[in-house]
N, C-alpha and C positions, 0 to 999 in steps of 0.2 A: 187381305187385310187392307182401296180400301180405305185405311186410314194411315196417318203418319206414318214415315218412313219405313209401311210395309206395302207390296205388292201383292196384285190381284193375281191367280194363274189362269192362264190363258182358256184350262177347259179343264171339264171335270174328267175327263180322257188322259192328260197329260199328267193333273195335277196325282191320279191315281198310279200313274208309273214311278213318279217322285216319292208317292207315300209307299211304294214297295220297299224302300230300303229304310224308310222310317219308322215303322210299326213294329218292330218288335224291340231293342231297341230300336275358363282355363286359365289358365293358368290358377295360383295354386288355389287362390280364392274362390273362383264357381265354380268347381270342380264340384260334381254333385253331393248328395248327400254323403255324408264318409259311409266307407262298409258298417263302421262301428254302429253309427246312426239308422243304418239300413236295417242294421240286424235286429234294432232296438223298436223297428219300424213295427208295432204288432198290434192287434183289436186290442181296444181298449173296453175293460169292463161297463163301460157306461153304453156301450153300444151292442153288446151283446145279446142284449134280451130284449125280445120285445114287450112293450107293456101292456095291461088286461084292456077291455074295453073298447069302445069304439074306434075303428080305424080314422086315423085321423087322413080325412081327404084334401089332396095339395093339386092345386089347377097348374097346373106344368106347360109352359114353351118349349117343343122340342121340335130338332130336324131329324129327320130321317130318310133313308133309301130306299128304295124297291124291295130289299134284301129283307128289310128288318118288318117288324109290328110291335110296338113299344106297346102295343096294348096285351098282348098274349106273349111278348118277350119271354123268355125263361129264368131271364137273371132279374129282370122287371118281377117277376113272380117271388124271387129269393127275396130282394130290397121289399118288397110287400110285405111278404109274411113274419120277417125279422124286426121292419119296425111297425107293426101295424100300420102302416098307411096305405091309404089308396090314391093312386097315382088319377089324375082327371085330365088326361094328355087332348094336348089341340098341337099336331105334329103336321111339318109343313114339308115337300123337298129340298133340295139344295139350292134346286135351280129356283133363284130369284129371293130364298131364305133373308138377308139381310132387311129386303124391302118390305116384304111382311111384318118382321120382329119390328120395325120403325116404326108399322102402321098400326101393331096392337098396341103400340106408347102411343101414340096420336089420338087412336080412338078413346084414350082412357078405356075401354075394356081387356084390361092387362089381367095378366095372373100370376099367382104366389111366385112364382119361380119361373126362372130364365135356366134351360141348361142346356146350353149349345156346344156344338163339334167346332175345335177351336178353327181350320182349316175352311170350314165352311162360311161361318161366319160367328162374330163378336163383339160384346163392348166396348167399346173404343176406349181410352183414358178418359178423352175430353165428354162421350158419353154418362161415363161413371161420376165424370165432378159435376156435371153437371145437374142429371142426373138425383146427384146427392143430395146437390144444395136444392135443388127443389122435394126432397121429402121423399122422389117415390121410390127410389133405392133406397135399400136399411144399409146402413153400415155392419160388418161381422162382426169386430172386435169382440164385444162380450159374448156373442154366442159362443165365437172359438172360442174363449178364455175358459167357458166351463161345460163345452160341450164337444169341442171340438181336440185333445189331445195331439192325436193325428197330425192334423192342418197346421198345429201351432207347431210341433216338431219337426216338419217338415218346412216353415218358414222360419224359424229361428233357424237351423239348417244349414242356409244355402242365403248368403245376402244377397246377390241378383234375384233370388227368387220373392225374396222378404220384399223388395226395393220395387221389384214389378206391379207387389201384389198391394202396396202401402201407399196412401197419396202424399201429400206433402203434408199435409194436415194430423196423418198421421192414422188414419180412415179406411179400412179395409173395404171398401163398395163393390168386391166382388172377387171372385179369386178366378186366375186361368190355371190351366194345369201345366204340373211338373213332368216333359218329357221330353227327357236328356240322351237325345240321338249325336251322339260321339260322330258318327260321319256328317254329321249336318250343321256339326260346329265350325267343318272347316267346307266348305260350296263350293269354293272356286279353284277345285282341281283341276289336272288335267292329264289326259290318258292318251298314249304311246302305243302305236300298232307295233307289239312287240314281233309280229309275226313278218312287219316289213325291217322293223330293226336287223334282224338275223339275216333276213336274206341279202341284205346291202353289206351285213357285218359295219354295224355302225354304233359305235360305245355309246352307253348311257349320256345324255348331256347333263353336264352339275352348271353348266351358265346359260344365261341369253344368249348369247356368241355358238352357242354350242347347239343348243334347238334349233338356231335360224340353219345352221349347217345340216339338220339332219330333215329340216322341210323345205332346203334346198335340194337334199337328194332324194325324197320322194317324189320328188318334181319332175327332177330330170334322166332320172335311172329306170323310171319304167318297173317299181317296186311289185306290181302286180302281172305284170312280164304278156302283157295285151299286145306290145309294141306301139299305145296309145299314150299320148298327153294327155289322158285322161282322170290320171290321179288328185284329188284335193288335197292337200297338205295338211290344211288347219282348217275347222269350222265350228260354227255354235249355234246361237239363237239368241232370242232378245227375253226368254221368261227371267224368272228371280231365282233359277235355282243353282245359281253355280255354270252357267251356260255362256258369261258372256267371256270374247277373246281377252282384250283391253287388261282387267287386273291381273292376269297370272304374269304378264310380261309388266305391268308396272309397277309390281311388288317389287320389282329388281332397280326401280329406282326411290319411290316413298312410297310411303303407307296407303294402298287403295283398299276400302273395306267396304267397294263396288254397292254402296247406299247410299251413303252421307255425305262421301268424299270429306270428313272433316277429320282432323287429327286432336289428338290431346299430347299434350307434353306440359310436366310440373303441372299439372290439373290445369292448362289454362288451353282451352279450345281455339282452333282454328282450322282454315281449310287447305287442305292438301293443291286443289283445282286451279290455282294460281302461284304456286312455284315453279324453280327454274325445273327444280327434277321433274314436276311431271311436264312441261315441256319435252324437254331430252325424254321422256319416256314414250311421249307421242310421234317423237319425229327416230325411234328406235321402230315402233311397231308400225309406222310409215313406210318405214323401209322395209319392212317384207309383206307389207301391201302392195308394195309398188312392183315387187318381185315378183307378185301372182302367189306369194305363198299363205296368204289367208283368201279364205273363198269371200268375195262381197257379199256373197248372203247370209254369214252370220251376223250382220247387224241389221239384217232387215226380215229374217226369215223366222217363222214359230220353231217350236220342238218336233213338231208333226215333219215340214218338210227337211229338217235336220237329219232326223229317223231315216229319212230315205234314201239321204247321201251314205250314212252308216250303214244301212244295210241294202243297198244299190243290190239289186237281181240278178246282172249279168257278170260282174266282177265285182271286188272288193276296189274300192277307191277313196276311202278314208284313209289320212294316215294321223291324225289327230284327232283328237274331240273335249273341246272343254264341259265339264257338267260334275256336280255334284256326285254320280254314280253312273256308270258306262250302258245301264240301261234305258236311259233317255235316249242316247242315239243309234245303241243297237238293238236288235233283238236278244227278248230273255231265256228263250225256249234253250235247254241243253245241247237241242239235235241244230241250234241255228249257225249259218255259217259263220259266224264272225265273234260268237258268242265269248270264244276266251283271248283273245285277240289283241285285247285293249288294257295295260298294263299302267298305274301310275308312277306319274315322275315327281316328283321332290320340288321345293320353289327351287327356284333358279336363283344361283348369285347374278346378280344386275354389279353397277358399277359404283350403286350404294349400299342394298340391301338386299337381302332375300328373305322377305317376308312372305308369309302366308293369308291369305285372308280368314280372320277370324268372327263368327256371326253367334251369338249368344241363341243356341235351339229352340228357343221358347216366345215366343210373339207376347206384347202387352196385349192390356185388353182383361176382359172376362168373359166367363162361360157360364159361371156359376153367379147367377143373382138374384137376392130375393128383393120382391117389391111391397111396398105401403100396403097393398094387400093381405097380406100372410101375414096371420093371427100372432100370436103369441105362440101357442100352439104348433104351429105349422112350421113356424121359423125353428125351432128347437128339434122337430122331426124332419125338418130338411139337413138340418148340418147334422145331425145325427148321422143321418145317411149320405153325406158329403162325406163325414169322419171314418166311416167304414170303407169308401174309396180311394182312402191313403192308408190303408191296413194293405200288406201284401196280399190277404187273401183275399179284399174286396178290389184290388188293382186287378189283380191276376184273371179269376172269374170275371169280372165284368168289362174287359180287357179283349179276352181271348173266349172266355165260353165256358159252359158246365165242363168241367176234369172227368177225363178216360173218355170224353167224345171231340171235345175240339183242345184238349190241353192233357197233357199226362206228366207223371214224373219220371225222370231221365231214367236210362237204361246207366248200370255200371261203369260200362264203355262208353258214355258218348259225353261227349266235352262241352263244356259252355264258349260261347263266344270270349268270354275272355279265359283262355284256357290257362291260369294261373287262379280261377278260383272255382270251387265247385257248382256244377251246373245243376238248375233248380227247378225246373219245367222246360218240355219242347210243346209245341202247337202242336196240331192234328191238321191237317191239309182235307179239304172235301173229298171226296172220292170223284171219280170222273161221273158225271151224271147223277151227283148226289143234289139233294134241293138244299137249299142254304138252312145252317141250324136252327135260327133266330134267338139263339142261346146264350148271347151277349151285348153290351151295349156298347163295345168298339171303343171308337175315339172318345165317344160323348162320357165314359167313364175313365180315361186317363188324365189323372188327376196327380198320382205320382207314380210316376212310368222313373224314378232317380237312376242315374247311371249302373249301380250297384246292380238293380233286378235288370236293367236291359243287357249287361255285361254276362248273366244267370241263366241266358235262355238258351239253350242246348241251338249250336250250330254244326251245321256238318261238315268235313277237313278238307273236302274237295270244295276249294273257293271258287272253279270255276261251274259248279251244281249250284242248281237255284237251291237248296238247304244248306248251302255255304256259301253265297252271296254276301251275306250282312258281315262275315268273316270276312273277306275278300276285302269288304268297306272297312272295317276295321284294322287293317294292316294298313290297305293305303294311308290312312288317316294320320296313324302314326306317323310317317313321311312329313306331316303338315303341324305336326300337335305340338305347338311352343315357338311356333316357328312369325307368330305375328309380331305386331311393333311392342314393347316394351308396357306403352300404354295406348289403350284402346275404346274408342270415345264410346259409352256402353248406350247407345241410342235405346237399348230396350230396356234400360233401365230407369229414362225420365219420364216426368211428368212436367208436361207444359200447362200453366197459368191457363185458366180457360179464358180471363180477359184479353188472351195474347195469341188461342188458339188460332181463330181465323185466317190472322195475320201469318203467324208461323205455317201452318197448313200451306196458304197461299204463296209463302216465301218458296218453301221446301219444295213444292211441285216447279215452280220457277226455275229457283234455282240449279235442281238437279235436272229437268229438262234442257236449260241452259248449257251446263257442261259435259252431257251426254252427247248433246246435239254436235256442238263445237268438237268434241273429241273424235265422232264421226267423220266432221267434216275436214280436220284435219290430218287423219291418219288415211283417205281417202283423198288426200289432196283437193277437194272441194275451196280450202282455205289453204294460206302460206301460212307455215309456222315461224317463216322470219319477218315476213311482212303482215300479218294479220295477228300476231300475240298481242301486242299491246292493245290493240282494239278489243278481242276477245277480252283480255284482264279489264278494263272499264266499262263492258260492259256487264263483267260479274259485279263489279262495283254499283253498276246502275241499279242491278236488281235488292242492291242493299245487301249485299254481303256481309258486311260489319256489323249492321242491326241483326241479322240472321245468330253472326255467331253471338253476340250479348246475350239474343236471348236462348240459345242451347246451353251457354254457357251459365245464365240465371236456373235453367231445368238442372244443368247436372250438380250446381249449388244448393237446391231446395234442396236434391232426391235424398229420400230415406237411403240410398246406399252409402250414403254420408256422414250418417248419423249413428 
């Protein structure tokens, strides 16, 4: 993402170990679509049938993998034959995907449709207003209104979702899709080598005071029994997934939601980066810096060489690991040594709060957009077939794949991931040396992936079985789920003024390079936190910090979540 206050992943390698716990699948208001609404989620007669005559042919932007051929696709052939269209794909890879879509707007040789893998790449906001006001994106509004059922039930719905998808103007220029990964809402966990816990016999920690005690004794206890000082206590990495050290331990003093750094309180925005707490929170995580109990290379190492302190060849010598889900730093395989190892913990009482960080699952942006191009015609058989992808049966299929080869309906016995409601399909896994289906269209078809159907998908009870993983993520979660600040400043819910974007863009990259940098260099002692604070706070000042917050503060006043 890239673009405002989202981040690039570092490799299509990585970013795939991240989407493992994401792909199948708060507080009280974005809480996804209710069950009721889900249940209610169903084809719409307008889209059921296709009509006589000429296939109506629609020139399509699409990315795609090695995996897939959107041209001979098999769900590509269902969405054909159901709405008479003929799909005229100009499909590009991943790798360098953004740059291309820029350059078929440049060239003015664009086509009817944009429909991109949100992860890959997207339309930005400031893309879409812009975009707008020149003509060559259509606005949706009327087509939802009488073509789209689906789309519109699915954004009346869900107000962060309506608020993403709505400019200020009021202008739907594009929609991204609804997929509501429950473990992805809370990133910035963190996971406990339960298997060194036991042998120290060392009780759960419920505070800061109590972790630092327990990566003090994997320090010095020799928990892997080498007779080596060889163990790491705590480590991370610098991607966007829940990986870095810094907010699980500064949740225990203010609100860190490890992007923005900015708070909301009585709707009136500011930033967290210049109070006393998060001082005191730098010069807490300081001190078991200075102890040796975080590795220095989690603030300067990828995921890749994280992975390798996690699953170290000769011994086990992890005893922590911050990330979004424990297969970033260890191996997934059942038979791998460390596989069930890694246990989570709960925020921590600090000595103000114990917050959790909370991130809204769904990135701004679109994926779905028609351009000045596409007829009359065209535009009415694209959301047609957009409105069939927020049908459970057009999620599901084009999602997962033709049913009884890559998706079936559950056995009697087997449980949904949220094993308080009844489970509604499991996958089909390839067979070993099977060739890929090309049976579906993945990401680039979820569109409403709502909590309710990702809650439906048959998981298996052994959470430490890769077919009970996304289980596994789902209990941790619960540990984290309500556990943020009160209020929470909804970054992916504005839209920034494009007369303002450049500015803001340029602010954001500043300023949050600014206080990452600083926070490094003082929990590393590079800087004094008694003698170099006030310098750092003037310098957050220099960068315009106050104009920064006016104008998030002007976005979260416009946004449609307001209205």
């Amino acid at each position: 993402m890239k673009k405002p206050l989202i981040v690039v992943l570092s490799s299509i390698f990585m970013l795939s170990i991240v989407l493992a716990g994401c792909t199948s699948s708060k507080n009280e208001d974005t809480k996804a679509v209710s069950t009721e609404a889900a249940s209610s989620t169903t084809k719409a007669p307008a889209v059921t049938v296709a009509p006589a005559g000429k296939p109506v042919s629609i020139k399509v932007f699409a990315q795609q993998d090695k995996d897939t051929d959107l041209k001979t696709n098999k769900f590509t052939k269902i969405i054909e034959n159901k709405f008479n269209i003929h799909f005229d794909w100009t499909t590009v890879p991943f790798d360098g995907a953004a740059e291309k879509r820029q350059i078929s707007l440049a060239s003015g040789d664009y086509p009817d449709l944009y429909l991109l893998i949100p992860w890959v790449d997207r339309f930005s906001q400031t893309d879409l207003l812009k975009f707008g006001e020149q003509g060559v994106i259509l606005p949706l509004n009327d087509l939802i209104d009488q073509y789209g059922p689906n789309i519109k039930k699915a954004l009346d719905g869900n107000k962060y979702y309506k608020a993403m998808n709505t400019a200020p103007d009021g202008k739907i220029y594009g929609l991204t899709g609804l997929n509501e990964c429950y473990h992805c809402s809370y990133p910035n966990k963190m996971w406990l080598n339960s298997n060194w816990m036991e042998k120290l016999k060392l009780p759960e920690p419920k505070t800061i005071e109590d972790f630092k005690k327990v990566l003090e004794a994997f320090k010095t206890k020799d928990p892997n029994g080498n007779g080596k000082a060889d163990e790491v206590p705590l480590s991370g990495s610098t991607e966007a997934y829940g990986v870095h050290v810094i907010p699980y331990f500064m949740n225990g003093f203010i609100y860190d939601d490890d992007r923005t750094y900015l708070l909301l309180k009585d709707g009136k925005v500011d930033t967290a980066a210049n109070k006393a707490e998060w001082k005191e929170g730098l010069a807490f995580i300081k001190s078991m810096y200075s102890e040796g109990l975080i590795d220095p290379g989690a603030f300067s190492q990828n995921a890749e060489a994280f992975k390798k302190i996690g699953d170290n060849a000769d011994v086990q010598i992890l005893g922590a690991g911050a990330g979004m889900h424990p297969w970033i730093f260890v191996e997934s395989a059942a038979t791998a040594p460390y596989v069930k190892d890694y246990n989570p913990v709960a925020p921590l009482q600090g000595p103000h709060t114990d917050y959790a960080t909370y991130n809204y699952p769904i990135d701004p942006g679109a994926t779905f957009v028609l351009t000045n191009k596409a007829s009359s015609e065209v535009q009415i058989a694209a959301i047609k077939m957009l409105d069939y992808l927020y049908t459970d049966e057009g999620s599901i299929d084009g999602i997962f794949g033709e049913e009884g080869k890559s998706w079936r309906k559950p056995n009697a016995s087997e449980i949904a991931l949220n094993d308080q409601i009844q489970a509604q399909y499991a996958t089909i896994a390839l067979e070993k040396g099977e060739s890929p289906r090309n049976d579906m269209w993945g990401p680039m078809a979820q569109y409403n992936q709502y909590k309710a159907m990702r809650d439906a998908q048959v998981q298996g009870t052994d959470i430490y079985g890769a077919d009970g993983y996304e289980r596994r993520l789902f209990q941790a979660t619960k540990l984290y789920d309500g556990k943020e600040a009160k209020e929470v400043f909804p970054h992916w819910a504005l839209w920034v003024d494009p007369t303002h974007a450049d500015e803001v863009n340029m602010m954001q990259t500043n300023i949050k390079d600014y206080i990452d940098q600083n926070a490094l260099q003082f929990v590393t002692g590079a800087k004094n936190l008694d003698k170099d604070w006030d310098a750092y706070v003037k310098g957050l000042d220099a960068l315009n910090i106050k104009r920064y917050i006016e104008l998030m503060q002007a976005s979260l006043d416009s946004s449609t979540i307001n209205k």
